[in-house]
LODO-567422 format. One record per residue: residue number from 1; residue in one letter; x, y negated, z negated of N, C-alpha, C, CB in turn. Coordinates in Angstrom, 2 decimals. Each point is the difference from the previous one (the first is absolute). Glycine has a CB too. Layout:
N
<NUM, 'A', <X, Y, Z>, <X, Y, Z>, <X, Y, Z>, <X, Y, Z>>,
...
END
This chain:
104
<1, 'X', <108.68, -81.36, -38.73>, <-0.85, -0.05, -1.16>, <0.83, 0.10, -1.28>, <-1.86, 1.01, 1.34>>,
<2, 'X', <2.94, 0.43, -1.48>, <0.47, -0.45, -0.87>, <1.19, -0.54, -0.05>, <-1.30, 1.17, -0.59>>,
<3, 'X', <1.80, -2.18, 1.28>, <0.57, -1.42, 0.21>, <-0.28, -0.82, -0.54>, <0.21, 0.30, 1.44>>,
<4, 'X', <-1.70, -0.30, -1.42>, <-0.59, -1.50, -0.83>, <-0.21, 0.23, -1.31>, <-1.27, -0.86, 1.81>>,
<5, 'X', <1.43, 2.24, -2.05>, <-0.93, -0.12, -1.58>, <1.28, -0.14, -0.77>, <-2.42, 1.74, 0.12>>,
<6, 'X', <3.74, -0.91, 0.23>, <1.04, -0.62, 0.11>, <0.49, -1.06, -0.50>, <-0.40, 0.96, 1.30>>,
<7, 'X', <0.15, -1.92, -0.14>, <0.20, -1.28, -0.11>, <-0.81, -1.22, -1.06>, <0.64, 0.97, 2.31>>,
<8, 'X', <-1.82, -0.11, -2.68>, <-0.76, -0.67, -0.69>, <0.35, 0.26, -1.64>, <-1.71, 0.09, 2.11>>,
<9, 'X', <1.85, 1.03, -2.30>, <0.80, 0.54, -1.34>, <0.78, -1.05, -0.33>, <0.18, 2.38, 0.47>>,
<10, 'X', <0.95, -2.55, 0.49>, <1.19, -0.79, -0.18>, <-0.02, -1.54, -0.36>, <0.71, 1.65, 1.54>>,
<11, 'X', <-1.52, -2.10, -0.45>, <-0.73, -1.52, -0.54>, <-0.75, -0.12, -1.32>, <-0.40, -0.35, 2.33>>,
<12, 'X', <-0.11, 1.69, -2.74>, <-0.78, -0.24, -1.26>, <1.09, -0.05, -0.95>, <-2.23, 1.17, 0.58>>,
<13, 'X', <3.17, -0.30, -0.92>, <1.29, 0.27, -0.37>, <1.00, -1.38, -0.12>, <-0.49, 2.40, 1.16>>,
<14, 'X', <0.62, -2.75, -0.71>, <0.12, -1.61, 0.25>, <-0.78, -0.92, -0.52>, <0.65, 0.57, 1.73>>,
<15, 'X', <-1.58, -0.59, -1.62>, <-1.18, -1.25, -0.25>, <0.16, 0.28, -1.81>, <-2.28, 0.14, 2.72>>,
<16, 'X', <2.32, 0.75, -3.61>, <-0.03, 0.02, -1.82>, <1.39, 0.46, -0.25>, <-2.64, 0.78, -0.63>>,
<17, 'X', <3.58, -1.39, 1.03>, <1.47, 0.60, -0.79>, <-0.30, -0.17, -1.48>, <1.89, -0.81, 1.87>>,
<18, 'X', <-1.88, 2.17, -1.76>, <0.50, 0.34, -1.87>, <0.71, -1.18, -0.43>, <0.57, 2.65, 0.10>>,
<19, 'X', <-0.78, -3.31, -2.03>, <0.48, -0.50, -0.23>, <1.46, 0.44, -0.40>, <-2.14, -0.88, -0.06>>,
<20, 'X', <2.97, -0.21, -0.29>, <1.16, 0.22, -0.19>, <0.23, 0.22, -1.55>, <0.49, -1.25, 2.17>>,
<21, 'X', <0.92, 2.57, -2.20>, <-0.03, 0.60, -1.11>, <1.37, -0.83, -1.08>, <-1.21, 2.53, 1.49>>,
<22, 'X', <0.21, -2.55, -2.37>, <1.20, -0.71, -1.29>, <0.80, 1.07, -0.33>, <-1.50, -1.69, -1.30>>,
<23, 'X', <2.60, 1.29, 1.63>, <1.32, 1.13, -0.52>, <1.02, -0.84, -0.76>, <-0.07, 1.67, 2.19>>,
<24, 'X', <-0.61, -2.58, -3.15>, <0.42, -0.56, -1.07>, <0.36, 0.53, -1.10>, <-1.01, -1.17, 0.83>>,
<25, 'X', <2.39, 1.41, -1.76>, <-0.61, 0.88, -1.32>, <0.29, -0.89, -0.77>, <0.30, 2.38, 0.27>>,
<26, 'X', <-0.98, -1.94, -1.45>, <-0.51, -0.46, -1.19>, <0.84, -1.13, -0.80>, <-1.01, 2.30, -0.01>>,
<27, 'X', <2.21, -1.38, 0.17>, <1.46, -0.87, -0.39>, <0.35, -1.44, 0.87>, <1.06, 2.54, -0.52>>,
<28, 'X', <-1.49, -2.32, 1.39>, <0.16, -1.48, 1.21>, <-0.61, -1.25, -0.52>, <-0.29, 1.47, 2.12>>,
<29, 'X', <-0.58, -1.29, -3.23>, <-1.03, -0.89, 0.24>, <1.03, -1.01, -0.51>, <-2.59, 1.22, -0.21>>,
<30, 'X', <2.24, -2.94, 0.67>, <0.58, -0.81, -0.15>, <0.21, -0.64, -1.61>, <-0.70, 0.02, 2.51>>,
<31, 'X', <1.90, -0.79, -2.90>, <0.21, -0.56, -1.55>, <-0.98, -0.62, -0.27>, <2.12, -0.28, -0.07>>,
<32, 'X', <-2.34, 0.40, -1.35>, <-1.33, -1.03, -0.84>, <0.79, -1.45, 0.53>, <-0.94, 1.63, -2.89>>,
<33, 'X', <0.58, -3.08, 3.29>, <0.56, -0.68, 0.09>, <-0.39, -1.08, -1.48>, <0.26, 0.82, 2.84>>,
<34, 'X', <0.98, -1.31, -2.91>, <-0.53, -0.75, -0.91>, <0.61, -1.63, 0.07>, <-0.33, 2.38, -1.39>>,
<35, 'X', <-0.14, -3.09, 0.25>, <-0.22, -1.08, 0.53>, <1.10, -0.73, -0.67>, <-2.47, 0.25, 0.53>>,
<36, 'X', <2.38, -1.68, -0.20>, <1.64, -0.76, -0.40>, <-0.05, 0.10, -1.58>, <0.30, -2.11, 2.14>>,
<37, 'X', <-0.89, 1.93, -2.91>, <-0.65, 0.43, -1.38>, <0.43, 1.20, -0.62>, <-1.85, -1.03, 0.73>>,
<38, 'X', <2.20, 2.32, 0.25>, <0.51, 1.05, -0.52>, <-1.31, 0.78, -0.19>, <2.19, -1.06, -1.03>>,
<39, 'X', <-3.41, 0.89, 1.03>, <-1.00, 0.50, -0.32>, <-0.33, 0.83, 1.50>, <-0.66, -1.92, -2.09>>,
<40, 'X', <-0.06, 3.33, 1.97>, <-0.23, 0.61, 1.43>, <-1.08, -0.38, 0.20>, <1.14, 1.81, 0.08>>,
<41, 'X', <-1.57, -1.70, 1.92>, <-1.25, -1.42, 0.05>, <-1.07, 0.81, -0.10>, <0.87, -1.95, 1.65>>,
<42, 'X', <-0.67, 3.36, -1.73>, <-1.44, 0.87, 0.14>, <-0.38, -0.37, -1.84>, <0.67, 2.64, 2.41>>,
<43, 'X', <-0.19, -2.76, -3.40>, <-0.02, -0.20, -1.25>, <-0.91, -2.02, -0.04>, <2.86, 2.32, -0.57>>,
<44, 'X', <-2.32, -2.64, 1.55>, <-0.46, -1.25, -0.37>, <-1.46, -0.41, 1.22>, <2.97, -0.71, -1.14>>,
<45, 'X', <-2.57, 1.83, 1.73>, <-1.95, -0.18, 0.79>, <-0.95, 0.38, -0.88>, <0.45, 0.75, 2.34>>,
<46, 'X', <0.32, 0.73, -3.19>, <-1.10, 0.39, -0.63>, <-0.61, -1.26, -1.18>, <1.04, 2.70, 0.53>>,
<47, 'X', <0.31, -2.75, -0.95>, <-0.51, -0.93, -1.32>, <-1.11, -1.53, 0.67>, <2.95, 0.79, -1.64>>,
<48, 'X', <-2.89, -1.15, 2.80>, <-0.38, -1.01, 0.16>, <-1.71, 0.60, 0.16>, <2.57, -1.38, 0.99>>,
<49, 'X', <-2.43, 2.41, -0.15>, <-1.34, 0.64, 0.02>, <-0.60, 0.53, -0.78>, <0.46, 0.17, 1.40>>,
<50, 'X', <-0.05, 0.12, -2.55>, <-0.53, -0.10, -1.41>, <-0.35, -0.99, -0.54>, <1.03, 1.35, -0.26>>,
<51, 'X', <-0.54, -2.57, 0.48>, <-0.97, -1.13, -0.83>, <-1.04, -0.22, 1.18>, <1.92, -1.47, -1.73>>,
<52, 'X', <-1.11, 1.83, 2.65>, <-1.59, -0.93, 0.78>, <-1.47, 1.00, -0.04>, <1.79, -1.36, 2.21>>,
<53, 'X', <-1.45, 2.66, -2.49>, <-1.29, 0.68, -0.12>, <-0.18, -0.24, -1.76>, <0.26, 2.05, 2.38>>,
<54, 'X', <0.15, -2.36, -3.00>, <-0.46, -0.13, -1.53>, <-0.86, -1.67, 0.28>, <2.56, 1.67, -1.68>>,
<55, 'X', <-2.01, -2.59, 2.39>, <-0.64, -0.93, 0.19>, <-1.64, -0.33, 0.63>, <2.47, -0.07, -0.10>>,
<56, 'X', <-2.33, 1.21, 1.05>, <-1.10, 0.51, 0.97>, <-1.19, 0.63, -0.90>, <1.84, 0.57, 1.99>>,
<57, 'X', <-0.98, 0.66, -2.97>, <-1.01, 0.52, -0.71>, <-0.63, -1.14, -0.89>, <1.13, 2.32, 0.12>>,
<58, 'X', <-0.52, -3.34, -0.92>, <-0.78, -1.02, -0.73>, <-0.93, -0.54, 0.26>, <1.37, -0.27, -0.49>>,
<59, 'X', <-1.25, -0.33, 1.68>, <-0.73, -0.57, 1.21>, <-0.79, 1.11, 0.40>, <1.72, -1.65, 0.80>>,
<60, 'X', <-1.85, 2.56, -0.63>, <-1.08, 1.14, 0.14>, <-0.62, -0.15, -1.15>, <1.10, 1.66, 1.35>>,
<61, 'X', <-0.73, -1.42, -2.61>, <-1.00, 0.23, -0.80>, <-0.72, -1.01, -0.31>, <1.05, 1.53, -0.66>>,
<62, 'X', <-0.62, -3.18, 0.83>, <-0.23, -1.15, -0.39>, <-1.39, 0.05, 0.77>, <2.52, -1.15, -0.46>>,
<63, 'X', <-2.32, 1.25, 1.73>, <-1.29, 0.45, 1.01>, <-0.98, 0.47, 0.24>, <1.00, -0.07, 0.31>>,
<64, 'X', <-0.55, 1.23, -0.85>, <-1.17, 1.30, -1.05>, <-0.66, -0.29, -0.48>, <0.88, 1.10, -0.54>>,
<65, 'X', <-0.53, -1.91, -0.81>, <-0.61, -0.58, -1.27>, <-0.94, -0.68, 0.48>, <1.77, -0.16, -1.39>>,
<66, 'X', <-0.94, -1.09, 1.93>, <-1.47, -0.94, 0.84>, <-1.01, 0.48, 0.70>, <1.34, -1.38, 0.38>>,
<67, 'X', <-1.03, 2.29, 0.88>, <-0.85, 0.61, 0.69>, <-1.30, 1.02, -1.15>, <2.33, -0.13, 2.21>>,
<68, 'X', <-1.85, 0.33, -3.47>, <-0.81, 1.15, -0.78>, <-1.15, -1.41, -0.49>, <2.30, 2.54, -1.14>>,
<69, 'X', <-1.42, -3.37, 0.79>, <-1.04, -1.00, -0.80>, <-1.24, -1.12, 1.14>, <2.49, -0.11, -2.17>>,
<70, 'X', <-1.79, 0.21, 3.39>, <-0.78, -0.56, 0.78>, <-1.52, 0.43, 0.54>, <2.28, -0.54, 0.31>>,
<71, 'X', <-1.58, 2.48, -0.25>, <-1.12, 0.99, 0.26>, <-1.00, 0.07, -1.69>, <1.90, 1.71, 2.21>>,
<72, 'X', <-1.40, -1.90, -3.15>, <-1.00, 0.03, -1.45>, <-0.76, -1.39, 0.02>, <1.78, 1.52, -1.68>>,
<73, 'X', <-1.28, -2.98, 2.05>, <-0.55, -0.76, 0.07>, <-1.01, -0.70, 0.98>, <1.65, 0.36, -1.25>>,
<74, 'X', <-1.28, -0.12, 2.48>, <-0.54, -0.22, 1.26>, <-1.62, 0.87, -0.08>, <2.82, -0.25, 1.32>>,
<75, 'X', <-2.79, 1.55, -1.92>, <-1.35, 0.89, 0.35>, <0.28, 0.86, 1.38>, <-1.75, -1.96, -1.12>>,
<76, 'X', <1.19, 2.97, 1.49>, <-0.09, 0.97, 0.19>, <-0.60, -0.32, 1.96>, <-0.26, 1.02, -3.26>>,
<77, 'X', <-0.56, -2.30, 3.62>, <-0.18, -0.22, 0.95>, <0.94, -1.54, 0.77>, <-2.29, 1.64, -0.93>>,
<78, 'X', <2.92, -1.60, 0.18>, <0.83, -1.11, 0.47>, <1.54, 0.79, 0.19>, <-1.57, -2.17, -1.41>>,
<79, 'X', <2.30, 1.75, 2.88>, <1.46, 0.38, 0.63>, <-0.04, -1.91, 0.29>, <0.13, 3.41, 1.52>>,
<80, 'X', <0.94, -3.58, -2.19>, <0.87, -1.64, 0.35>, <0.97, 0.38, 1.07>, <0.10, -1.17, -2.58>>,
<81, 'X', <0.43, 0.07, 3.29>, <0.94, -0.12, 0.74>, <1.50, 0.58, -0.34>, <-1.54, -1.79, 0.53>>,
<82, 'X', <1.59, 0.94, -2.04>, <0.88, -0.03, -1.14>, <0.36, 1.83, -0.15>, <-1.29, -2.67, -1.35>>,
<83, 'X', <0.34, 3.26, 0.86>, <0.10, 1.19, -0.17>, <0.68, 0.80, 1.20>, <-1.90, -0.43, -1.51>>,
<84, 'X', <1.66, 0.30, 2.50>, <0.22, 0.90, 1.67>, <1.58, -0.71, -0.09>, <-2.93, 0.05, 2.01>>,
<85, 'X', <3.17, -1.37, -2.23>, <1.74, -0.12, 0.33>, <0.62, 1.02, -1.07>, <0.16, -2.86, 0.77>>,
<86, 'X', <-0.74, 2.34, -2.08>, <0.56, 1.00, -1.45>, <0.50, 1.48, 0.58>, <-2.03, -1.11, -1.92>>,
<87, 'X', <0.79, 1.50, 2.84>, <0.06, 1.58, -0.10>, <1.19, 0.68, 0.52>, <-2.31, -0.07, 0.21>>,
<88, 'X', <2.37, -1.32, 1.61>, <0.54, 0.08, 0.83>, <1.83, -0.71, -0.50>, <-2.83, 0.10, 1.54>>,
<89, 'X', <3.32, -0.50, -2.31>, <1.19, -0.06, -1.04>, <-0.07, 0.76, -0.40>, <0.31, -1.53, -0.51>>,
<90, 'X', <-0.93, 2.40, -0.26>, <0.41, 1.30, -0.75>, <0.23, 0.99, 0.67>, <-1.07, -0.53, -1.51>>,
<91, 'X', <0.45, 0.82, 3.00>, <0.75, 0.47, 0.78>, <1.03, 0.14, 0.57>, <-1.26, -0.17, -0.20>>,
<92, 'X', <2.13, -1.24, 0.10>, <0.93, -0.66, 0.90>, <1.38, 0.55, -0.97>, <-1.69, -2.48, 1.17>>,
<93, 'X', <1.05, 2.28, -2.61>, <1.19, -0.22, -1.13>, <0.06, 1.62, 0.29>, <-0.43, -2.38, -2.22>>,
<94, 'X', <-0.41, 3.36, 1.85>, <0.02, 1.45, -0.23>, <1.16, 0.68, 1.03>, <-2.74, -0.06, -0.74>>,
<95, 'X', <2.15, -0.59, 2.43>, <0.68, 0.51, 0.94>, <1.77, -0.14, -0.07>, <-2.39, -0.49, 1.23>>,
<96, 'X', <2.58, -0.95, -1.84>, <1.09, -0.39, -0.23>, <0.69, 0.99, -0.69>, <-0.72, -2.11, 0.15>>,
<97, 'X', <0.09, 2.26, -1.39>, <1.01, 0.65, -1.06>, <0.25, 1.56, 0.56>, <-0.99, -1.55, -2.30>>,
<98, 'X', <-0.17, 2.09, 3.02>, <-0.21, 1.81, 0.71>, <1.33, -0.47, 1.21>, <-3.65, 1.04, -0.11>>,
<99, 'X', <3.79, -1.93, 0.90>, <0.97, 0.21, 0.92>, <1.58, 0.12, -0.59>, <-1.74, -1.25, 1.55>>,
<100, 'X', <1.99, 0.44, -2.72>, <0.94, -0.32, -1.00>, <0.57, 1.07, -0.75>, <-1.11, -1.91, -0.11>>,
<101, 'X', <0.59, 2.81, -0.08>, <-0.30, 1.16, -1.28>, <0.29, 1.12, 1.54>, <-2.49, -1.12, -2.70>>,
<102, 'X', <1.65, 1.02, 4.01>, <0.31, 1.31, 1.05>, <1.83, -0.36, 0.39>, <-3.17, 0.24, 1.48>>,
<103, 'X', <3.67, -1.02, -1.78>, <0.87, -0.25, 0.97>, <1.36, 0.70, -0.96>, <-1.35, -2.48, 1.47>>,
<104, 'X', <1.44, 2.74, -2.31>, <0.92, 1.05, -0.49>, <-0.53, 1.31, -0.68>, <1.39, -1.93, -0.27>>,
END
């Protein structure tokens, strides 16, 4: 009897190995690399990802606008097709710029 429970411990023990421990330090971490330009490339992702969310936001607001004037003109019992893609882009652009903005 207690053979098996034993044995069963052990298989469980086995079956979730602890993950493995980073014994990396701080100082290790690898060189900024940079590019044939002389410029470092973390400097030139950012900058690229900066226009493209300033571009995104335009295009967001451009979207907005329309979507505000469609809902003042249309009336209060009317949803267009037009409107549901609008909404569904302003979603698309928003998510864009929130993944852009989480990533540093």
């Amino acid at each position: 009897m207690w053979m098996q429970i034993l044995i069963i411990v052990s298989l469980l023990g086995q079956a979730n190995p602890p993950p493995p421990i980073d014994r990396r330090h701080p100082d290790d971490a690898p060189e900024d690399v940079r590019l044939p330009n002389g410029k470092l490339q973390r400097d030139a992702i950012l900058n690229d990802d900066y226009e493209k969310s300033l571009k995104d936001a335009r295009e967001l607001a451009r979207l907005s606008d329309e979507l505000k004037t469609s809902l003042e003109n249309e009336g209060k019992n009317v949803l267009s097709l037009q409107m549901l893609k609008k909404t569904e882009e302003i979603e698309k652009l928003a998510k864009r710029i929130r993944d852009r903005l989480k990533r540093y």
